[in-house]
N, C-alpha and C positions, 0 to 999 in steps of 0.2 A: 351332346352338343347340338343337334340336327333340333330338338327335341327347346334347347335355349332361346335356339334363334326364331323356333317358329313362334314362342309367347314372346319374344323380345318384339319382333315383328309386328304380332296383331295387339302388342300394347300401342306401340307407337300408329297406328292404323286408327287405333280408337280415339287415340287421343287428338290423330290429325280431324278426324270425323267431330269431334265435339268441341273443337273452336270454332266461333259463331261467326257466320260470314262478314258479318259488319267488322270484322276484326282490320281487313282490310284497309275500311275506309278511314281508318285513322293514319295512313301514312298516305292516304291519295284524295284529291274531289274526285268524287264522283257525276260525271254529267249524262245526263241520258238525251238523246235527239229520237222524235218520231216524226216521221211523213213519208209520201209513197213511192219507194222506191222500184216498187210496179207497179205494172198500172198506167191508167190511161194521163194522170198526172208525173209519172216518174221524173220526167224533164227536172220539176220545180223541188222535188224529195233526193235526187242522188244529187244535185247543186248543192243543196243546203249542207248534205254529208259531207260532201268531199271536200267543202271549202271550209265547213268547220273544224274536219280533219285536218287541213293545213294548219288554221290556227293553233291546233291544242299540239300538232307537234312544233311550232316556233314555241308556244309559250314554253313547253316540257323544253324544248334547248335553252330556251334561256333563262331556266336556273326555278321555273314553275309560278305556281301562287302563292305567294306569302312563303317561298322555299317550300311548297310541297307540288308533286307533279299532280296531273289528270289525266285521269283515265276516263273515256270515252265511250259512248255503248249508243250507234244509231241502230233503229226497231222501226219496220217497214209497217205502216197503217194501211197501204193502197189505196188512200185517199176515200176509207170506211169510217167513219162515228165509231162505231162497233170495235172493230179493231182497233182502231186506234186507241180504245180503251181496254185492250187483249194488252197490248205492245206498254199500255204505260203502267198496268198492272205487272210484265214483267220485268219492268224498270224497278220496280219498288221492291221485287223479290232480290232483284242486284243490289238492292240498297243506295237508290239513284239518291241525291242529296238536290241535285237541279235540274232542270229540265230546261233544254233549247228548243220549242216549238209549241205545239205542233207547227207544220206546216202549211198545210190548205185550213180552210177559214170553219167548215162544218166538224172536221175532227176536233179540233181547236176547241169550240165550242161545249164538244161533250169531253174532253180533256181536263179542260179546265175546270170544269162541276168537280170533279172528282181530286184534283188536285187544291181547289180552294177548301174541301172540307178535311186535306190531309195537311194543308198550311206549306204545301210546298212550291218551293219558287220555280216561276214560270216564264221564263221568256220565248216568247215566239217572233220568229224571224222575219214573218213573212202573213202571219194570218190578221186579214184584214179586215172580218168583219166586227161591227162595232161590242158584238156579245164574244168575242176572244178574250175579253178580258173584264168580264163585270160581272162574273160572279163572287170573286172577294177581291182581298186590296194584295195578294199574290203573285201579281200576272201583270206584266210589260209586253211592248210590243216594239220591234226594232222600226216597221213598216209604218207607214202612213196607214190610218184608217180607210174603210171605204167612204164615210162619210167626205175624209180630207180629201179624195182623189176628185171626188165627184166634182166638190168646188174646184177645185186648182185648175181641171180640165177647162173647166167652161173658162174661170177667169185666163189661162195662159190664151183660147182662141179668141176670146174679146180683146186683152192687152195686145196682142198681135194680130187681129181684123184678119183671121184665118179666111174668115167665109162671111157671109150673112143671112145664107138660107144655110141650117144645120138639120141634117135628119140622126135619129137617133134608132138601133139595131140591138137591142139586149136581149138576154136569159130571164125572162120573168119569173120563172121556178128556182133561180140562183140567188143566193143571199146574197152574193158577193156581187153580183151583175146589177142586180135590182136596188140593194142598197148604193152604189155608186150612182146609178140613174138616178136615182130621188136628189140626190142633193145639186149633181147637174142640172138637172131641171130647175131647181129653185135657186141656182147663182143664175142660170141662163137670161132671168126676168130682169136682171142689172145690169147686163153686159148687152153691148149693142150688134147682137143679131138673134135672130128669130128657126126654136126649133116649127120647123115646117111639117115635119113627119115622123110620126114615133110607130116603132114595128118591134115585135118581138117574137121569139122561142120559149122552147123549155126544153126540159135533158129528154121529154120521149117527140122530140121532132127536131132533131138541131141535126140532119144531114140534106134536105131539102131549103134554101133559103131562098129558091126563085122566087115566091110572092111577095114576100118583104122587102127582098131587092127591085121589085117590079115600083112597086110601091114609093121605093126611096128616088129612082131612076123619074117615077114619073111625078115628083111634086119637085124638082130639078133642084136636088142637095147640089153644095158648094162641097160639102164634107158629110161624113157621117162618122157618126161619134159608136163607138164597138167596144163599150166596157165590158169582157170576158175573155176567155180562155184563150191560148194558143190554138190550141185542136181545131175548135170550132172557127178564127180567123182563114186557117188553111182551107176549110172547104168554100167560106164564103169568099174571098177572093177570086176565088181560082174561079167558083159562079159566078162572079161580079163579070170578071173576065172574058167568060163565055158569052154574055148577054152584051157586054159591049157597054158595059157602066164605069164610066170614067170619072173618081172622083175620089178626091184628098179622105184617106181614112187616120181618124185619132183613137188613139187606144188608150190603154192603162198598164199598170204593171202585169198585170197577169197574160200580154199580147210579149211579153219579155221572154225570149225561149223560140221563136217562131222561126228563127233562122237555122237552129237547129232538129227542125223534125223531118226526120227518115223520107226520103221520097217528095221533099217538098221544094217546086219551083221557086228558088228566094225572087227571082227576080219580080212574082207576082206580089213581093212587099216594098217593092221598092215605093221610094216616100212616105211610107206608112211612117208617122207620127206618136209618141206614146211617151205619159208621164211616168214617169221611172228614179229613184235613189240614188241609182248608179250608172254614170257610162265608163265602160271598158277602154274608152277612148282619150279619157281625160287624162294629163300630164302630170297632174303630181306625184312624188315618189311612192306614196301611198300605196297609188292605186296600180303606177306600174308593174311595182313589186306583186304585186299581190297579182295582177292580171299575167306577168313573169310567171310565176310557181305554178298558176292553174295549169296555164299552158301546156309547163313542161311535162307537167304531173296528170294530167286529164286530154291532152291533145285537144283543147276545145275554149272557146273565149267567156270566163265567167259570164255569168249570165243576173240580173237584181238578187233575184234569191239567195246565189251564192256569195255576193258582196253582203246581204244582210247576215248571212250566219257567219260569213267570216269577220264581222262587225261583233256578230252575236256574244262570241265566244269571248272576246277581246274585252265587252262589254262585261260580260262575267267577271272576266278577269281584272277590272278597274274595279267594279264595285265589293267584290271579296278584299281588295287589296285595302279601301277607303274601308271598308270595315273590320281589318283585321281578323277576316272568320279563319276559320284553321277546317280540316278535316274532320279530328273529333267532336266536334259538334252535331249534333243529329240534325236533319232535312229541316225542320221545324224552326229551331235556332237561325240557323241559316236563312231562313225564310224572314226570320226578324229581321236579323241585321241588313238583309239587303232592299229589305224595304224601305230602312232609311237612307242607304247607301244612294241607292237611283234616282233619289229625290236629290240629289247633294254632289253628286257629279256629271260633267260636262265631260261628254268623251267626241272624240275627235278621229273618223274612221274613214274606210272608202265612198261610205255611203252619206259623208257629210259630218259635221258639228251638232250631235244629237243633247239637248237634256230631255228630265223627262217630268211629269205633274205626278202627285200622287195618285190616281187613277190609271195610271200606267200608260198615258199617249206620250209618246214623240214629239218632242218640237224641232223642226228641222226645214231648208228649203228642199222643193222639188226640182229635179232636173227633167227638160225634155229631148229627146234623142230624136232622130228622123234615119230613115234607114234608106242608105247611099251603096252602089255596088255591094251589096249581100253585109254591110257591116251598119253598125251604129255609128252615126257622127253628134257630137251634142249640140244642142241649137242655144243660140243666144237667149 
């Protein structure tokens, strides 16, 4: 008997071991999400997780895609190229079908090489620069480009006569800092004020900003315009501060996040300025809701990031639905159908009334936020 149950056992053993993992994803989508959720970016990678995570569990309650559930699998890049092509290679051993990201804009970049020669569909939530999405016709983007920030910037401080002397503070070594300056610079020559002073960094000198602020301090900005990162807002303020430089700063989405970094004075952002997708603030049920759940669920007030993947997902979710795709279908299929799918719907989320072009941009308005007692308020 002892002697039955052990070949009974190692049949059924064998037999579990030789059904092929894809077996799976015939009763589930599969989605995979990459960005860093350590690291010097985690702010903008554990948003993008946890808000997408809310989405996939509304959608799983209510009743799934097309009646099948998702399953979910976020893969930490640390905001590496490199990794991030570790993290999407182990997506594809999961048998990921879609993909929500990357995240920051350099992973993004070498993600997407690798995913347009696999034919696999890509949306990313949040990566803005303009090579996120042009190595094949695969790849959407939930976020405005950098290109699109750069103009909106200048045009919202000329439509609103913010300043007239503007000085400008960027990352010259950043795709994402550098591409946004270019295109501000060149709406700047049609809108009626004059940048005065251009200064910048790179990633091996961005914790010293005295010279640049000396700089901006003595050709006397109205504003100074700071397309980058949170991290590096926090040191420069807090110098601004120290030297006694008193002056309107405008940002971008990636200055989104800055309220909540560990050990950081909010009050040194107070009226800081920034064009953003999303405010937390805003009244519709939408976004209550959704700003509701973070809450409860994160103890923390979504942040852009997490309004675009929580967009993200939703977004998934509308164009599977307009194309009827099913789980059985392998990544590739799927990558067809939702090609035409995203050309051909109009979704309607926190972060606005999106379509989208075949090239995979966004059409959508910007919002700008001004930051009042430590929160976001939206500006007209």
């Amino acid at each position: 008997m002892k002697k039955f149950l052990c070949l009974t056992m190692a049949a059924a053993m064998t037999a579990a071991m030789m059904v092929p993992a894809a077996v799976f994803a015939d009763d589930t989508f599969k989605v995979g999400m990459i960005g860093p959720l350590t690291g010097g970016a985690a702010l903008y990678g554990s948003a993008v997780r946890d808000a997408a995570q809310i989405a996939v569990d509304e959608i799983n309650e209510a009743g799934g895609i097309n009646g099948f559930m998702v399953e979910y699998n976020p893969q930490d890049d640390e905001h590496d190229a490199e990794k991030s092509i570790n993290a999407y290679n182990t997506l594809k051993d999961w048998n990921m079908q879609l993909l929500l990201g990357t995240v920051t804009s350099a992973p993004c970049i070498a993600v997407e090489a690798e995913a347009s020669a696999d034919n696999m569909f890509l949306l990313t939530p949040s990566g803005t620069a303009v090579d996120c999405i042009t190595a094949g016709d695969n790849a959407f983007r939930v976020c405005f480009s950098d290109p699109a920030q750069g103009t909106a910037s200048a045009k919202f401080i000329g439509d609103h006569s913010l300043a007239e002397k503007v000085g400008v503070l960027y990352d010259s070594s950043d795709v994402y800092s550098s591409g946004i300056y270019a295109t501000f610079r060149a709406e700047a020559e049609n809108e009626p004020f004059e940048i005065v002073a251009e200064t910048a960094f790179t990633s091996d000198s961005k914790t010293d900003f005295s010279a640049q602020l000396q700089t901006l301090k003595d050709a006397e900005c109205e504003l100074v315009f700071i397309p980058f990162y949170y991290n590096e807002a926090t040191i420069v303020l807090k110098q601004a501060e120290d030297m006694g430089f008193d002056v309107q700063w405008f940002g971008v989405d990636g200055m989104d996040g800055i309220l909540s970094v560990e050990g950081f004075d909010t009050s040194l952002a107070e009226d800081l300025m920034l064009l953003t997708p999303f405010s937390a603030s805003a009244e519709d049920e939408l976004t209550k809701n959704f700003v509701a759940r973070y809450e409860e669920l994160y103890k923390d007030v979504p942040n852009q990031f997490a309004a675009d993947a929580y967009d993200g997902m939703y977004i998934i979710k509308q164009a599977l639905e307009y194309a009827e795709a099913t789980p059985d279908m392998d990544a590739s299929a799927i990558c067809d159908a939702m090609k035409e799918a995203m050309t051909q719907i109009e979704f309607t989320g926190v972060t606005g009334t999106i379509t989208w072009t075949a090239d995979g941009e966004p059409t959508k308005e910007p919002m700008a936020v001004i930051i009042k007692d430590g929160a976001y308020e939206l500006m007209d």
